[in-house]
N, C-alpha and C positions, 0 to 999 in steps of 0.2 A: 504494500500500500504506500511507504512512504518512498519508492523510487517513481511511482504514479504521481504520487502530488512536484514531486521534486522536477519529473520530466514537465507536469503542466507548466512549473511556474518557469522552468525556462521558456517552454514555446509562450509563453504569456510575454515574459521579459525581453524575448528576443523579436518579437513580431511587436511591441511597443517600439523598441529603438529602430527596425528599420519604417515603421510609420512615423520616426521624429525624422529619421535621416530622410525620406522623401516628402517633409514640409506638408505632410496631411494637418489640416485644418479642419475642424469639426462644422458642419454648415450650419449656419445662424438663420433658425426662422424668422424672416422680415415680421417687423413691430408696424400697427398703424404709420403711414406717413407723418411728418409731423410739420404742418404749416404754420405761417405766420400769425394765420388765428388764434393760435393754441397759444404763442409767445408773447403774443402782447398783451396781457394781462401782467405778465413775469416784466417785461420789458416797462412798464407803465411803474410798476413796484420797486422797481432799481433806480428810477429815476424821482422818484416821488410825487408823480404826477396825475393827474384824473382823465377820467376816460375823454371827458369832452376837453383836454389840452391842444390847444393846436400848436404848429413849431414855433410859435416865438417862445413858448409858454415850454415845452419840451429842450429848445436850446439854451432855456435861462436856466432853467432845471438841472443841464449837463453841466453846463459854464461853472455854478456854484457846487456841484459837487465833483469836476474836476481841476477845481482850483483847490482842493483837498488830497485826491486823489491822485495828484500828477505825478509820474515817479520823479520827476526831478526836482518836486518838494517834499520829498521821502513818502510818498506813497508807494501803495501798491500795485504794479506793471499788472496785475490779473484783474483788478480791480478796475482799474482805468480803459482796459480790455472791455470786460462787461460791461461799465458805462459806456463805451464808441460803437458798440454794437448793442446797446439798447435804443440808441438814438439811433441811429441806420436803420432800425428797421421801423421805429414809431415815424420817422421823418418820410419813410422810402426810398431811404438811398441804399444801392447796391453800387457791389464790386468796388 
């Protein structure tokens, strides 16, 4: 019995390492798409801003909380991220 278990776990062990050696990747069931709609409620909440904001009221909104958040006034680069892309997408600016 235990050269049965001992033979599994090599073919176990050895059919893992040539599935890492040919870069098998397990496939990932696609999630709902996730649009724009879905983000700006999160986008509106990062900025501090209400739904009926329009962009003067969305760019005054970034301006004070990136003149906090700048990394070159010791903020945080992830932060300051977040912020530039909450406003890109509240404003519709792409790319």
């Amino acid at each position: 019995m235990a050269k049965f278990v001992l033979a599994l776990l090599v073919a176990y062990a050895g059919w893992r390492l040539w599935k890492d050696a040919l870069g098998y990747k397990p496939k990932r069931r696609p999630g709902p798409p996730v649009t724009n709609d879905d983000r700006r409620p999160a986008a509106r909440a990062t900025l501090g801003v209400g739904p009926a904001a329009d962009e003067a009221e969305i760019r005054a909104a970034h301006r004070r909380l990136m003149s906090e958040a700048h990394p070159d006034h010791g903020g945080s680069e992830a932060r300051a991220r977040e912020l530039n892309a909450a406003r890109d997408l509240l404003i519709g600016r792409t790319g």
